[in-house]
C-alpha positions as CSV (number, residue, x, y, z in Angstrom):
1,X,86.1,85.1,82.1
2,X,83.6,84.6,85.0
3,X,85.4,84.0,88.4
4,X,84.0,80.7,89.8
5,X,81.5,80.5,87.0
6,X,79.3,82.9,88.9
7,X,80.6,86.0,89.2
8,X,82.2,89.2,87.2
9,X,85.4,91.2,88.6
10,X,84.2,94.9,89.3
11,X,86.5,96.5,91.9
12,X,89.8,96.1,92.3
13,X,91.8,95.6,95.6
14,X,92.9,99.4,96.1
15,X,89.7,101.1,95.0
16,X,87.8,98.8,97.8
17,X,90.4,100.3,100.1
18,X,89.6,103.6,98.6
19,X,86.2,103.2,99.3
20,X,86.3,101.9,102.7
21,X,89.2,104.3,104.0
22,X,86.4,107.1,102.8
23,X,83.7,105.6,105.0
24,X,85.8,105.1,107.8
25,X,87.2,108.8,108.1
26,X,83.8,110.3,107.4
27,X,81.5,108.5,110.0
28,X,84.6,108.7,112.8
29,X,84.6,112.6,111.7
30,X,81.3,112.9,112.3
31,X,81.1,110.9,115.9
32,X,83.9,112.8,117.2
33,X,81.9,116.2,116.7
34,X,78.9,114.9,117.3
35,X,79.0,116.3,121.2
36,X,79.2,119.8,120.1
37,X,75.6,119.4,118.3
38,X,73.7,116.8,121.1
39,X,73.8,116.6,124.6
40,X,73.6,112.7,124.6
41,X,77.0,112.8,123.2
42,X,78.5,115.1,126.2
43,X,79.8,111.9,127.8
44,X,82.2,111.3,125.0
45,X,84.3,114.5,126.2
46,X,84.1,113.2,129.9
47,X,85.1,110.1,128.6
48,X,87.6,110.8,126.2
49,X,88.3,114.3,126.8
50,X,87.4,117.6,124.6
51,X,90.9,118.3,123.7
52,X,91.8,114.1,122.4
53,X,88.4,114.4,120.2
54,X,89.6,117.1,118.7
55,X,92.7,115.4,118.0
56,X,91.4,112.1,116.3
57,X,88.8,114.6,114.9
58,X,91.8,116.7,112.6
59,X,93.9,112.7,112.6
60,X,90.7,111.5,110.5
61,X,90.3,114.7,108.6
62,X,93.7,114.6,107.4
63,X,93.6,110.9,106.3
64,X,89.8,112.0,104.7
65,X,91.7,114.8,102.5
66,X,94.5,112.3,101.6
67,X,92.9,109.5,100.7
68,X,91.4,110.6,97.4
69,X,94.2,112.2,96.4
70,X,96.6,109.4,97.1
71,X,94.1,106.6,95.4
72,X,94.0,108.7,92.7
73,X,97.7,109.2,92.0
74,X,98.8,105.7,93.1
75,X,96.5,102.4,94.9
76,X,93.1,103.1,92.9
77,X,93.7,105.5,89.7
78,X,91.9,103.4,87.6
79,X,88.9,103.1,89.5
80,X,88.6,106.7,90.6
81,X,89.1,108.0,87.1
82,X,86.4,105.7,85.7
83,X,84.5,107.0,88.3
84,X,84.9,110.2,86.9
85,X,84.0,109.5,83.8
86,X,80.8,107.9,84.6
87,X,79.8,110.9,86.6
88,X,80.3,113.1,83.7
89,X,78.5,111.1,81.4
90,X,74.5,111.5,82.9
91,X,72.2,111.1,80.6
92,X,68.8,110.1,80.0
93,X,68.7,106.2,80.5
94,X,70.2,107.4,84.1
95,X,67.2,110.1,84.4
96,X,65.2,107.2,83.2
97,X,66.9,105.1,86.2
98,X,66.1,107.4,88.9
99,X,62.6,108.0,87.7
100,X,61.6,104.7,88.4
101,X,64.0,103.1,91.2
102,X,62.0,104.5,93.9
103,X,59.5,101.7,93.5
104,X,62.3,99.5,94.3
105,X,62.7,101.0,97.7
106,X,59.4,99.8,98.7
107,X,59.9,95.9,98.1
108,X,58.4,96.7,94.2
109,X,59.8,95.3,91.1
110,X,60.3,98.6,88.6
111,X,59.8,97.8,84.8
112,X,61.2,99.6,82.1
113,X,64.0,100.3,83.7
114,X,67.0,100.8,80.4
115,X,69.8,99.5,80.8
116,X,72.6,101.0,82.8
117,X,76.1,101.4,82.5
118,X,79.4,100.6,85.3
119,X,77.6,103.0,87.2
120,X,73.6,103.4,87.4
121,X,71.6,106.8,87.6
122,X,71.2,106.4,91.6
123,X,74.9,105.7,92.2
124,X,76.2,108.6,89.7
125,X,73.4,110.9,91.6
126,X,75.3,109.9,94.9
127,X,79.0,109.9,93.8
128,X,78.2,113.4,92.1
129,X,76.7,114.5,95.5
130,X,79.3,112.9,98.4
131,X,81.8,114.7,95.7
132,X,80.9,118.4,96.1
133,X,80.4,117.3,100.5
134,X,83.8,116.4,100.5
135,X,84.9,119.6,98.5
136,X,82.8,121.9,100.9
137,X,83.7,120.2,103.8
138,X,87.2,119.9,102.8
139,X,87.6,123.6,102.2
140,X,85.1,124.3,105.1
141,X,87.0,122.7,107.7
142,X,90.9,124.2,106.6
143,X,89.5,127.5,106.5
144,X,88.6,127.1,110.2
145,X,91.8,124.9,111.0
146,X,94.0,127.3,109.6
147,X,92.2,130.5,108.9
148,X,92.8,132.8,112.2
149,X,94.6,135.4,111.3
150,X,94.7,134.8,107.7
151,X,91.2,134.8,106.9
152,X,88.4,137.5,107.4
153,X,86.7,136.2,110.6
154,X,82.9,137.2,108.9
155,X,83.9,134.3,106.3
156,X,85.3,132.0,109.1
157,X,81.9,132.6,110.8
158,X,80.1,131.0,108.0
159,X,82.2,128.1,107.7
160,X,80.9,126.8,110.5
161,X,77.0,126.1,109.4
162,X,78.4,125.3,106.0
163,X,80.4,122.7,107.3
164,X,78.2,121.8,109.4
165,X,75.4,121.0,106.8
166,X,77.3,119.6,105.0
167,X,78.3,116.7,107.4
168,X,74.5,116.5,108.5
169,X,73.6,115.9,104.5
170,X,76.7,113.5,103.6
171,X,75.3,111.6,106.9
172,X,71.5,111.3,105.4
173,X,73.4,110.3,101.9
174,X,75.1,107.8,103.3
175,X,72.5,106.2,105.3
176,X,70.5,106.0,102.5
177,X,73.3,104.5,100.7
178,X,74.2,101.9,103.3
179,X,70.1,100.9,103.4
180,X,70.6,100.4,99.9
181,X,73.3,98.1,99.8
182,X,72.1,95.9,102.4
183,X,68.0,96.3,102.3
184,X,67.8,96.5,98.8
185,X,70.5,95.4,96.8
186,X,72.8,93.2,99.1
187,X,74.6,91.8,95.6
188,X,76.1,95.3,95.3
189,X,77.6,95.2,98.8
190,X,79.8,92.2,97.8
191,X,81.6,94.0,95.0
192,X,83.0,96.3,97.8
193,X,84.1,93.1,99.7
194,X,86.1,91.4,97.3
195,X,86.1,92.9,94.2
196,X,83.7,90.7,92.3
197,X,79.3,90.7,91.6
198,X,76.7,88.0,90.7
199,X,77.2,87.7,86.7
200,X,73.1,87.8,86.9
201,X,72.4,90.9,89.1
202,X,75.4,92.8,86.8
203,X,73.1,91.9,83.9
204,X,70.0,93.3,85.3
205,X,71.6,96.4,87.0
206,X,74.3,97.4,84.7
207,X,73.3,95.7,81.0
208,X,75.5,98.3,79.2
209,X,78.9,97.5,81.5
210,X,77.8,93.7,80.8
211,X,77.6,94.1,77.0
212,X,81.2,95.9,76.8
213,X,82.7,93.0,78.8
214,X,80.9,90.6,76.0
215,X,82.5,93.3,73.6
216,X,85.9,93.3,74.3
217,X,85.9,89.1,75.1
218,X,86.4,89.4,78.4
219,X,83.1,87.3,78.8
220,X,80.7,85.4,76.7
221,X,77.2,86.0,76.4
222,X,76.5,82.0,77.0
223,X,78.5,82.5,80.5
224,X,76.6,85.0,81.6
225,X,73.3,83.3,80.6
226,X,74.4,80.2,82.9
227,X,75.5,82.2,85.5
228,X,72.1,84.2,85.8
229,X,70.4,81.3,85.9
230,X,72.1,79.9,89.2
């Protein structure tokens, strides 16, 4: 069942939240360090104050560790764990995917692209990647939080370029990721605002999902036919 005769539910209410929460915490993270790596941040810590960055700097990190863990237990579980699945699940129609997408990038129309599934090549590549950020700077960032004393100060001393890296590299992903979503494939964007995507660009970037909807009768093949051609 299409919702207004045009679109097809992806997301639901707490995996938006999920996903949001995530982007939030990360980019504030990465502001509020930002002064200890450029000098045309400095005036942030007259501003605000070195030791009150620091502050909202471990507030944000703690909701940034928690939020995963709660979605997954409670507000987003399904989502997260389908997520998972998708991840683990690369093979080569996503290869196939990434092969040709970059074409895309540059205002061209790829062909032969197969069909994808919830999740396409490109966005497994990227969940797989901001996955093993968050671990490293996760682990990265406690060991230097909490590790005086406890902790040899030779590994503590490479926590800091790890973690580091780590945030420069999430930041290129997810610039590249937010470019995506609203240079190249605004539709996507609006299944991270409420939930739902144009019946017609879910056919023609995730074919597979689209067919086990029309499977398991949650949609017909003749609505989604009407709806792409809207």
């Amino acid at each position: 069942m299409l919702v207004n005769k045009k679109y097809i539910q992806r997301h639901k209410k707490g995996f938006i939240w999920f996903h949001w929460i995530n982007a939030v915490c990360f980019f504030m993270l990465f502001l509020t360090a930002l002064p200890l790596y450029a000098d045309w941040f400095r005036p942030l810590y007259d501003t605000l104050g070195a030791r009150n960055l620091q502050y909202a700097h471990r507030f944000f990190a703690v909701i940034f560790i928690a939020n995963p863990i709660i979605g997954l237990l409670f507000t987003a579980r399904e989502g997260i764990l389908r997520l998972i699945r998708e991840v683990f699940r690369f093979g080569r129609d996503d290869i196939a995917f990434n092969q040709k997408f970059p074409a895309e990038l540059i205002g061209r129309e790829p062909e032969g692209i197969p069909p994808q599934t919830f999740y396409n090549g490109g966005e497994k590549m990227n969940i797989a990647l901001q996955a093993i950020f968050w671990f490293l700077l996760v682990v990265s960032g406690l060991i230097l939080w909490f590790g005086e004393g406890h902790i040899s100060p030779a590994v503590r001393t490479w926590m800091i370029p790890l973690h580091s890296l780590c945030a420069g590299i999430g930041f290129a992903a997810a610039i590249g990721h937010i470019y995506l979503a609203l240079g190249v494939n605004p539709d996507s964007l609006h299944g991270m605002l409420d939930g739902t995507v144009k019946a017609g660009y879910a056919a023609k970037h995730h074919g597979k999902w689209v067919e086990e909807l029309i499977e398991e009768g949650k949609v017909t093949r003749e609505e989604i036919q009407r709806a792409s051609q809207e």
